[in-house]
C-alpha positions as CSV (number, residue, x, y, z in Angstrom):
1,X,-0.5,-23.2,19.2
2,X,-3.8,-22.6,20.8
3,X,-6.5,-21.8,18.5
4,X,-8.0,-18.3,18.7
5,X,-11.5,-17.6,19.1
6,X,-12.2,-16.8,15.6
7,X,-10.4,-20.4,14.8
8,X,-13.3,-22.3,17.1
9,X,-15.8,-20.7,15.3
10,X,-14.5,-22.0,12.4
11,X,-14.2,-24.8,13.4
12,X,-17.9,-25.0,14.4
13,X,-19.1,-24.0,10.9
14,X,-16.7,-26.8,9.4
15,X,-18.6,-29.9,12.2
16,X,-21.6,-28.8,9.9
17,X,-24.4,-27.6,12.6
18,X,-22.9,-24.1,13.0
19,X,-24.2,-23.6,16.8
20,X,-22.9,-23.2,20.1
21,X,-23.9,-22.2,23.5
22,X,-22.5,-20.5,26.4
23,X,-20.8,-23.1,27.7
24,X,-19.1,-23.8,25.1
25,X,-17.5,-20.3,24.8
26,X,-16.9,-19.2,28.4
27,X,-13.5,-20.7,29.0
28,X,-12.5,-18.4,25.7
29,X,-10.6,-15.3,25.3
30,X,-12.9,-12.7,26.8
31,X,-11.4,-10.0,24.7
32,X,-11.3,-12.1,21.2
33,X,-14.8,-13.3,21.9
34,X,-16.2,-10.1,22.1
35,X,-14.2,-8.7,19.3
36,X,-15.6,-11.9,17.4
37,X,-19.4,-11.6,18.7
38,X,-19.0,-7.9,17.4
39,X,-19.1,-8.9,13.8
40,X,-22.6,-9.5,13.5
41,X,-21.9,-13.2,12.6
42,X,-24.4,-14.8,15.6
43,X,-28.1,-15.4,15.2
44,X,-29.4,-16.1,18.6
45,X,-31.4,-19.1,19.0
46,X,-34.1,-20.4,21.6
47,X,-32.4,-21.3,25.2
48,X,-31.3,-24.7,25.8
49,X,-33.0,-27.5,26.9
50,X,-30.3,-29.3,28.2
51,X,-27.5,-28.4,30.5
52,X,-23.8,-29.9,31.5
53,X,-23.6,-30.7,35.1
54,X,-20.8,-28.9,36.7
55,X,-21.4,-30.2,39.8
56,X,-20.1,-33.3,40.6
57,X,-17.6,-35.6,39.6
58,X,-19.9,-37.6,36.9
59,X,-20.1,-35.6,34.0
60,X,-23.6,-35.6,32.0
61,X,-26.4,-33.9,30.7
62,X,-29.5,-33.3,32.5
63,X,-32.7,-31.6,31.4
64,X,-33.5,-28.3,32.5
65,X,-36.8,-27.2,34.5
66,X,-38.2,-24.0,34.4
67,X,-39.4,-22.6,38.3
68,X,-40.5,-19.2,36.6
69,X,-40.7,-19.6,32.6
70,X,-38.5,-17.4,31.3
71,X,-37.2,-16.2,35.1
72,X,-35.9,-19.1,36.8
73,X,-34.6,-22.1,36.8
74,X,-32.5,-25.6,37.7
75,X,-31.9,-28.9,36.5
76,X,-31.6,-32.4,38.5
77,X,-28.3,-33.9,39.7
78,X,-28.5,-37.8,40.8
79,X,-25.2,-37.0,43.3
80,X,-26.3,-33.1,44.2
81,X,-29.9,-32.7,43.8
82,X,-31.8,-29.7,42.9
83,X,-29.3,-27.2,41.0
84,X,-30.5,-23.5,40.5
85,X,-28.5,-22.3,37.0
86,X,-27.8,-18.8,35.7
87,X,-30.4,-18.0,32.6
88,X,-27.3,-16.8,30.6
89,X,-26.1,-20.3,30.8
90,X,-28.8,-21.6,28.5
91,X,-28.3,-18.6,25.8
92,X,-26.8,-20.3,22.3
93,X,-26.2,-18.8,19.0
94,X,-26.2,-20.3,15.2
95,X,-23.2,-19.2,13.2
96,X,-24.5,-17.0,9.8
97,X,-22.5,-18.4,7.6
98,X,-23.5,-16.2,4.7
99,X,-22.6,-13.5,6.9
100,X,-18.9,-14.6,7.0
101,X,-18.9,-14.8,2.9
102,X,-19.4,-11.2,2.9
103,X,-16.8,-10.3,5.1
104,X,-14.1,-12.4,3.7
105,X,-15.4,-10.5,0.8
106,X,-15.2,-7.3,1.7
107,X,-12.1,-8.2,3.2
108,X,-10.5,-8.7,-0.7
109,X,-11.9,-5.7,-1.6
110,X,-14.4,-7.4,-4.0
111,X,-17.3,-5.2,-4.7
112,X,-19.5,-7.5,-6.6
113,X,-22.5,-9.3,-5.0
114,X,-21.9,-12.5,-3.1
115,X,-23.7,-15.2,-4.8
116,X,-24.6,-18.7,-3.4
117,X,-23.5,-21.4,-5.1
118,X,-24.4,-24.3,-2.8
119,X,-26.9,-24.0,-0.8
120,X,-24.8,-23.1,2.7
121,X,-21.9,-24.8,1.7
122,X,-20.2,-22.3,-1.3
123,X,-20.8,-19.0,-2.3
124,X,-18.9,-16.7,-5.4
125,X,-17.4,-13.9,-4.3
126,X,-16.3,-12.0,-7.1
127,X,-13.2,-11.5,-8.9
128,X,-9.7,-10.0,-8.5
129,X,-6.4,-10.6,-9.7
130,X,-3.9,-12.8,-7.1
131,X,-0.9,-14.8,-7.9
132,X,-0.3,-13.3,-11.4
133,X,-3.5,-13.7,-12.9
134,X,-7.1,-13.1,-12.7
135,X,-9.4,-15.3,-10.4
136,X,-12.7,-16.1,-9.2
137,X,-12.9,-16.3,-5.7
138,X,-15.2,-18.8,-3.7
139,X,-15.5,-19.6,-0.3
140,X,-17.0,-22.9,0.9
141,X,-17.7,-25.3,3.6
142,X,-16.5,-28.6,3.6
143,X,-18.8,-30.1,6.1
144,X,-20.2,-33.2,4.5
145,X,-20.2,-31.3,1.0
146,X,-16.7,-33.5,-1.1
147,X,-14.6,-30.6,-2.2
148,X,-15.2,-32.3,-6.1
149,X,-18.8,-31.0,-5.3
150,X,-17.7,-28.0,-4.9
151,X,-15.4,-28.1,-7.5
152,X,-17.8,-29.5,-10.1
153,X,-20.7,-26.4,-8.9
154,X,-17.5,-23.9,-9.5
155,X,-16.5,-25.4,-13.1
156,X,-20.4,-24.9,-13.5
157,X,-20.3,-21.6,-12.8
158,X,-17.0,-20.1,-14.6
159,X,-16.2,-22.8,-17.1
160,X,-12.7,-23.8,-17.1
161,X,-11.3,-20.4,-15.6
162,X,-8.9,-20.3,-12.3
163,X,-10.7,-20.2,-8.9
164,X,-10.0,-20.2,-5.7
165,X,-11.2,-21.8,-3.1
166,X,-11.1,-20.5,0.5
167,X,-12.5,-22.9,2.6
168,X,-13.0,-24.5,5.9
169,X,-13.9,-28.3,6.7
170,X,-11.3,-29.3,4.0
171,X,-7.8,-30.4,4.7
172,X,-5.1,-30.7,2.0
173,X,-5.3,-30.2,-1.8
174,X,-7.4,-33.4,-2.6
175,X,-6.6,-35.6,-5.9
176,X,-9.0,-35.0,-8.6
177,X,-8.8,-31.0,-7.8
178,X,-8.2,-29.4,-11.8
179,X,-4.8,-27.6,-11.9
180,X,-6.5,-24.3,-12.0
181,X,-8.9,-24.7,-8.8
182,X,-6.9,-23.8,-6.1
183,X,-8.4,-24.7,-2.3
184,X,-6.4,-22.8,0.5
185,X,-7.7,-23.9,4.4
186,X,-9.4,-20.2,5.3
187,X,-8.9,-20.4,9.3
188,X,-5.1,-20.5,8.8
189,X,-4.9,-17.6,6.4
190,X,-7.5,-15.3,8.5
191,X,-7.8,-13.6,11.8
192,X,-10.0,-10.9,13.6
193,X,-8.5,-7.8,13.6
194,X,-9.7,-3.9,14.6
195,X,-13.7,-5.5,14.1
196,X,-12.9,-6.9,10.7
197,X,-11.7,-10.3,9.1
198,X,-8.4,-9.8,7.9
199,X,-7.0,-12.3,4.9
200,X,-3.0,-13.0,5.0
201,X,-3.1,-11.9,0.8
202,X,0.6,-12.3,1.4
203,X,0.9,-15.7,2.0
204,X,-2.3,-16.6,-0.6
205,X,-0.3,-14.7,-3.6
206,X,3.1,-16.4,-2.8
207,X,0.9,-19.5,-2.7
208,X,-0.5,-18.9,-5.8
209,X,2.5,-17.4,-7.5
210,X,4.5,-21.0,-7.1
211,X,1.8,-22.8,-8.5
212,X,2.0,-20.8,-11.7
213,X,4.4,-21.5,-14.9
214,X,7.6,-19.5,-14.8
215,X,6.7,-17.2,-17.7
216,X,9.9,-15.3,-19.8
217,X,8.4,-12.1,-19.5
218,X,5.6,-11.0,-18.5
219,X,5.6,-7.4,-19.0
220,X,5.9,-5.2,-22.1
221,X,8.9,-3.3,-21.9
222,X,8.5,0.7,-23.5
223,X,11.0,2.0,-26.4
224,X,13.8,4.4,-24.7
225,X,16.4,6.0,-26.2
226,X,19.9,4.3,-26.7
227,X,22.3,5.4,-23.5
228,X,19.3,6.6,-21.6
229,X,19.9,6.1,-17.5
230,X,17.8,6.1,-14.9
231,X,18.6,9.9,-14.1
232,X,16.9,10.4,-17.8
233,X,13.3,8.2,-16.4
234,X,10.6,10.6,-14.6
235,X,7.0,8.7,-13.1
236,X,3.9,10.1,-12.6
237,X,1.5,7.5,-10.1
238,X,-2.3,7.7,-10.9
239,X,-4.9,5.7,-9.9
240,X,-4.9,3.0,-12.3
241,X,-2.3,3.8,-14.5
242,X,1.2,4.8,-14.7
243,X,2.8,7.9,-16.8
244,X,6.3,7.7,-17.4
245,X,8.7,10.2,-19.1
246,X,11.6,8.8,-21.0
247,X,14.2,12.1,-22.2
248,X,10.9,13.9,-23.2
249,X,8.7,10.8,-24.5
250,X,5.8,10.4,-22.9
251,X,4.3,6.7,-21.7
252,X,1.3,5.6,-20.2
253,X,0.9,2.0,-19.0
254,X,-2.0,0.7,-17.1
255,X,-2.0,-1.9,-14.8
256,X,-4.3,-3.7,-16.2
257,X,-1.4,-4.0,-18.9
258,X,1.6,-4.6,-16.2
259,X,-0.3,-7.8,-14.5
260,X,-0.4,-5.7,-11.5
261,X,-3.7,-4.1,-9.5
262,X,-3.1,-0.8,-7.3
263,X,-2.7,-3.0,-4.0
264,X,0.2,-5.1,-5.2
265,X,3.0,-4.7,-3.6
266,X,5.0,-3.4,-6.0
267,X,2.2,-0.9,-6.6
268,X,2.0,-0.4,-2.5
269,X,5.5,0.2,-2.8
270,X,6.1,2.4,-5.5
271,X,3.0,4.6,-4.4
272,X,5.1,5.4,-0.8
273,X,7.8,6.3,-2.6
274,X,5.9,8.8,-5.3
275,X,4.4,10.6,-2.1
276,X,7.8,10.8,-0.4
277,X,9.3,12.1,-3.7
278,X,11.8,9.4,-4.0
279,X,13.4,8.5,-0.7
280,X,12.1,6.4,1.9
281,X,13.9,5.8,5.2
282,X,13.6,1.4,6.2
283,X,11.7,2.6,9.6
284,X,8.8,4.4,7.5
285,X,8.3,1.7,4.8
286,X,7.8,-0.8,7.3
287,X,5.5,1.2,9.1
288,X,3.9,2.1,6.6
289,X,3.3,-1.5,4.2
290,X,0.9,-3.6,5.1
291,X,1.2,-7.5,5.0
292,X,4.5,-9.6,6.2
293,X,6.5,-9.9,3.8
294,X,10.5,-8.8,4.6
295,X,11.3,-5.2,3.4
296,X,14.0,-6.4,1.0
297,X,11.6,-9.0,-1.1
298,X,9.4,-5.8,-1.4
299,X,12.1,-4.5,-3.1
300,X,13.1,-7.1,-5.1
301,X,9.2,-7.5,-6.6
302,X,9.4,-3.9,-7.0
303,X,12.8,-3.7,-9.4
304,X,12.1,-6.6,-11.4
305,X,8.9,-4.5,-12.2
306,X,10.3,-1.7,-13.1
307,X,13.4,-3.1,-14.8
308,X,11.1,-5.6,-17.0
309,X,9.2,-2.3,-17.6
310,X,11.7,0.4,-18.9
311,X,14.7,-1.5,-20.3
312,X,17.4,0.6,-18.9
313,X,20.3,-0.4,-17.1
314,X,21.1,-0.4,-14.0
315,X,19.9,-0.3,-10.7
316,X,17.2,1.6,-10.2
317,X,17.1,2.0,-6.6
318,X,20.1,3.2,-4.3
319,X,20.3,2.0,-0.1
320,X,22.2,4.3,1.9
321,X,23.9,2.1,4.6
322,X,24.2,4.6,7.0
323,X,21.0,6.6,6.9
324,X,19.2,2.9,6.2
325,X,17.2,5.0,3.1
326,X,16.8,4.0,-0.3
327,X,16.6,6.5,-3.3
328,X,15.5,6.4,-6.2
329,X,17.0,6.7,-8.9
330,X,14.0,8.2,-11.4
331,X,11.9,10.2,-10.5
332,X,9.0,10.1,-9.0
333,X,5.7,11.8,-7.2
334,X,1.7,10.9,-7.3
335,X,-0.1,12.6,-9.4
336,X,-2.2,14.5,-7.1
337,X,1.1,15.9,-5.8
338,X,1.6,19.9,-6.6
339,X,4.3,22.1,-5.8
340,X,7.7,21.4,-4.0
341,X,7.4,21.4,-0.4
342,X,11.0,22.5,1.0
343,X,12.2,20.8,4.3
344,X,12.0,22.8,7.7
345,X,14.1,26.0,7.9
346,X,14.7,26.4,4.3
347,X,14.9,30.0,2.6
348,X,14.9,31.2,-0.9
349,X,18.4,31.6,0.0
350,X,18.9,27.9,-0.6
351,X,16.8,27.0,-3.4
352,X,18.5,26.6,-6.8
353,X,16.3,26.4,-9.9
354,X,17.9,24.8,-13.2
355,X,16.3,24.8,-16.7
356,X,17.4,21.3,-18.0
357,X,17.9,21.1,-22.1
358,X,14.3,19.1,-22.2
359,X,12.6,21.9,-21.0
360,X,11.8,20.8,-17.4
361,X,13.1,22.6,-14.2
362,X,15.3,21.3,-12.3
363,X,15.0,22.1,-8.2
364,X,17.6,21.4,-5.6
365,X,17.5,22.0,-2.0
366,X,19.6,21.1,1.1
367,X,18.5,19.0,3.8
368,X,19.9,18.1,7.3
369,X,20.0,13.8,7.1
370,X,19.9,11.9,10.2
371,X,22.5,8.4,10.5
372,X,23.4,6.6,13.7
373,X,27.0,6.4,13.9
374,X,28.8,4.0,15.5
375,X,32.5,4.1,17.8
376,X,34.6,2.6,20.1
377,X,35.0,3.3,23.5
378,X,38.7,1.7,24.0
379,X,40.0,-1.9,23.6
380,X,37.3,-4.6,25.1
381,X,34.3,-1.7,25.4
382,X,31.3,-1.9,23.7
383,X,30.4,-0.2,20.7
384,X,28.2,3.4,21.2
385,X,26.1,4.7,19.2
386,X,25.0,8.3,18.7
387,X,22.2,10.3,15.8
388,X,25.0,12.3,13.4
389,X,24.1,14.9,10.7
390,X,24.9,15.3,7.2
391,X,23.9,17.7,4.6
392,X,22.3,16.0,1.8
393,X,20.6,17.7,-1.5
394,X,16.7,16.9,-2.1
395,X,16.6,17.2,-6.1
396,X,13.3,17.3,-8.5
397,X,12.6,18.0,-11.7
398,X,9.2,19.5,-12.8
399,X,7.4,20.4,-15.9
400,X,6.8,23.9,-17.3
401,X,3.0,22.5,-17.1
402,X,3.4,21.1,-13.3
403,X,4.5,24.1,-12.1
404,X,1.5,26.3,-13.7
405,X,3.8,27.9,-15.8
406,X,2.8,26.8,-19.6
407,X,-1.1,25.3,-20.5
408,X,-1.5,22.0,-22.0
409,X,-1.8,22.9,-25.3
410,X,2.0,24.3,-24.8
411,X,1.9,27.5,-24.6
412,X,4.0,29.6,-22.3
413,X,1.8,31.9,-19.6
414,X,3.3,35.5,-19.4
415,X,4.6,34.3,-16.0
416,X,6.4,31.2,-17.5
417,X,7.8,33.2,-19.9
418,X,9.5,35.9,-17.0
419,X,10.4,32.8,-15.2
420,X,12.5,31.6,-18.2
421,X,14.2,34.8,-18.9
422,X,15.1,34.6,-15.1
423,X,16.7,31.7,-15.1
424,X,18.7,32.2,-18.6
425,X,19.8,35.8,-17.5
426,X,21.6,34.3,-14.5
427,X,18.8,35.4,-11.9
428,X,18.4,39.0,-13.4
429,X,15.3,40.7,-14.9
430,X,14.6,43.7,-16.3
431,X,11.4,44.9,-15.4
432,X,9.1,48.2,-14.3
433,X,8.9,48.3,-10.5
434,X,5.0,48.0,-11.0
435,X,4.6,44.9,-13.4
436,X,2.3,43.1,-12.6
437,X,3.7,39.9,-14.5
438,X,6.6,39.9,-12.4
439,X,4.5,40.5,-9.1
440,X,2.0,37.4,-10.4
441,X,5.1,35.2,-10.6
442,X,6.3,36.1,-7.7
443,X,3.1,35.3,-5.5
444,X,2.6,31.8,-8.0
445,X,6.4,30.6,-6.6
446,X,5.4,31.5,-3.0
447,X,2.2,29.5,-3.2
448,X,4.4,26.7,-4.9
449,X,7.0,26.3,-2.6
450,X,5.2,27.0,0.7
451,X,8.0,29.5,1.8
452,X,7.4,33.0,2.7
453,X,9.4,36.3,2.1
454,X,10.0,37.7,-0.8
455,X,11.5,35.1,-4.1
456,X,11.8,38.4,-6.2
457,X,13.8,42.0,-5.1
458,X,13.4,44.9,-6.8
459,X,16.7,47.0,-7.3
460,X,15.9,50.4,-8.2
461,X,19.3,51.5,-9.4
462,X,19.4,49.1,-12.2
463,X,15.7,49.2,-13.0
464,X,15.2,45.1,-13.0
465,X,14.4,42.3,-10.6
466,X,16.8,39.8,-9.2
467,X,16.1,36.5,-7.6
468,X,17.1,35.8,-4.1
469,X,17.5,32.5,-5.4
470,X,20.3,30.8,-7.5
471,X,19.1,30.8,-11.4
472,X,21.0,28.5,-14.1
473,X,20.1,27.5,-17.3
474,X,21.6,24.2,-19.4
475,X,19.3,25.9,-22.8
476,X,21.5,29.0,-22.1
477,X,24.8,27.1,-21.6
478,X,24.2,25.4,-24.7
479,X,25.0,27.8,-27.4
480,X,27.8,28.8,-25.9
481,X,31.2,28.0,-28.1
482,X,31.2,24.9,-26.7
483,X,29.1,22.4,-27.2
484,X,30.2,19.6,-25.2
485,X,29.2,21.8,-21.9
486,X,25.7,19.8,-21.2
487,X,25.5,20.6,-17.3
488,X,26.0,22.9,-14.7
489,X,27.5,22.1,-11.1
490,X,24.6,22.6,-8.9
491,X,25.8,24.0,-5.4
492,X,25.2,22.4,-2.3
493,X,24.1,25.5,-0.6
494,X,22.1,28.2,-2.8
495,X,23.0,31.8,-2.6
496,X,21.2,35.1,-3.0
497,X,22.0,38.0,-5.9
């Protein structure tokens, strides 16, 4: 495969002298050469001395003579004579190499300072966590520096912790190397890309990963209740830390704690699916995930995660074939996320609200799914294909708190506590024409659902409110006679009092 520009640089900085002239670079890509040049990675030097003849059949070097310093001028060919030459022909540049450390650091995301530890030849560039566990990161150059040099100035730097070693000039994984210095060639794991060095973190984790000891377990599994399912699980994303809701009891795990950084990609993963509520369609998460790595090993990295994490049974992701979207089973939203944002064309009419016997609400809605569906045109003809429809439910649960109803130290607002009665009285509330509570909640479930219209009718022959949308209650249902009755059938459509 023909090296890209970025490569030849590369491999300029690895021959050791790190400069180059025009000549050399004319016959590259013009595109990726100026997209290279744009990084800021050249120091331009004096013009040459010396030029290649291009002239004649005899290739050499021949000195170059100035007609007009700076303005003009031509070298000597024994077969051609005299040759005039183009000033831009004699421009060269030196390759900052300390330059290219800080990109390939800011390129990991590594905030600290990039510190030289041999003198052009290796430089610290911080510390992150890759292949399972926390490393220091160095890159070097191999150019008449032994990688047990640089080995030996990185064991003097970190003691015996795991490094590793991005570097150029060096081929293989030379013997001698400790078993936690890892040396990975940097021009095959890095391109140019949008104006900034772009690392294949991909590849160097999976790298890594193999090289580490199969470890048992590596997470901490939380307590849950005996029978608990995946329906029962409910996870908040933050920034650094992860707050999960187990049939009431509350979580937090950091992922310091799980092994894990926010730009894994089980993280990655688990953060599309927060802001999408739970359901991501194959197109989207591809779109949206950055690296290589196939959709379903995303997956994979993602369950074992979460299984190792809440020991619960089951699966805890569900693929719809047709619609090529998988579900979670739990669930889940970031924790910047507020309110419930119904799809396009919903009403009140279609909303159902359901106090569960933990407290939190419960909120359904349809939704119009898109699948490709496939039939036969007769015997022998092809297969066609055309986008069908189904109504499918989008289903959340919320807390009292989420929703604005109830303060964190647990009490009910007056609001909250018109809301409950609503939804134990069957949709019905008893109330002036002018309260303002009932007036306030209205407004608050407006702003929280995005819809307009009116959530809340007044009927003035009965002196109360009723909801335009379908109110039910499992705290209600629950001291009935029976006991046994724990749920409610939710409707697939929601209907108005």
């Amino acid at each position: 495969m023909k090296r890209t520009v970025w490569q030849r640089l590369l491999d300029i900085v690895a021959a050791g002298d790190g400069m180059f002239g025009d000549d050399d670079s004319r016959r590259w890509n013009p595109r990726q050469r100026e997209e290279v040049f744009g990084l800021g990675i050249l120091r331009e030097m004096e013009l040459a001395e010396s030029v290649y003849c291009d002239q004649c059949g005899d290739p050499h070097f021949s000195d170059v003579h100035w007609v007009t310093p700076g303005v003009a001028a031509c070298f000597g060919c024994p077969t051609e004579g005299v040759i005039d030459i183009e000033i831009d022909r004699l421009r060269q540049w030196r390759i900052d190499t300390d330059r290219i450390a800080g990109l390939v650091a800011g390129s990991l995301d590594l905030s600290s300072p990039v510190e030289v530890s041999l003198r052009d030849h290796l430089w610290h560039l911080g510390r992150r966590r890759l292949g399972g566990r926390y490393r220091d990161v160095f890159f070097g150059i191999g150019a008449r520096t032994p990688v047990s040099t640089m080995s030996a100035a990185i064991r003097s730097r970190i003691g015996p912790g795991s490094a590793l070693l991005l570097a150029v000039g060096c081929n293989g994984n030379p013997e001698g190397l400790p078993s936690n210095h890892h040396l990975i060639d940097f021009a095959s794991v890095s391109r140019v890309e949008g104006g900034r060095v772009q690392i294949d973190l991909d590849y160097v984790e999976d790298r890594l990963a193999a090289s580490e000891p199969a470890s048992p377990k590596s997470v901490r599994s939380i307590s849950v209740p005996a029978g608990a399912t995946w329906a029962d699980v409910s996870i908040v994303v933050f920034d650094a830390m992860l707050e999960i809701t187990v049939r009431g009891k509350v979580h937090e795990v950091d992922f310091v704690g799980l092994g894990v950084d926010q730009q894994t990609q089980p993280i990655e993963l688990l953060k599309l699916f927060a802001a999408a509520r739970g359901t991501l369609d194959v197109a989207k998460i591809q779109d949206l995930v950055s690296g290589e790595s196939p959709l379903k090993m995303r997956i994979l990295r993602l369950r074992q995660l979460l299984k190792e994490l809440i020991a619960v049974d089951g699966d805890p992701f569900d693929y719809k074939r047709k619609a090529q979207t998988y579900i979670c089973r739990f669930e889940v939203r970031l924790a910047s996320d507020d309110g419930f944002h119904v799809p396009a064309g919903a009403t009140w009419l279609n909303l159902v609200f359901h106090e569960r016997a933990d407290g939190r609400i419960l909120v359904s809605v349809p939704e119009k799914q898109q699948f490709r569906a496939f039939g036969s045109q007769g015997v022998g003809r092809k297969r066609s294909g055309e986008v069908a429809e189904e109504t499918g439910m989008i289903t959340r649960t919320y807390s009292l708190e989420e929703m604005g109803l109830r303060s964190d130290r647990g009490r009910l607002t007056d609001e909250g506590a018109a809301f409950i009665a609503l939804l134990r009285a069957g949709g019905s509330l008893p109330r002036r024409s002018d309260d303002m509570i009932v007036l306030n909640l209205a407004k608050l479930l407006c702003e929280w659902t995005g819809l307009e219209g009116e959530p809340l009718r007044l009927v003035a022959t009965s002196r109360s409110w009723t909801a335009v949308f379908a109110c039910t209650s499992q705290v209600k249902e629950s001291s009935r006679e029976n006991p046994r009755l724990s749920c409610v059938i939710v409707p697939r459509q929601g209907g108005g009092k």
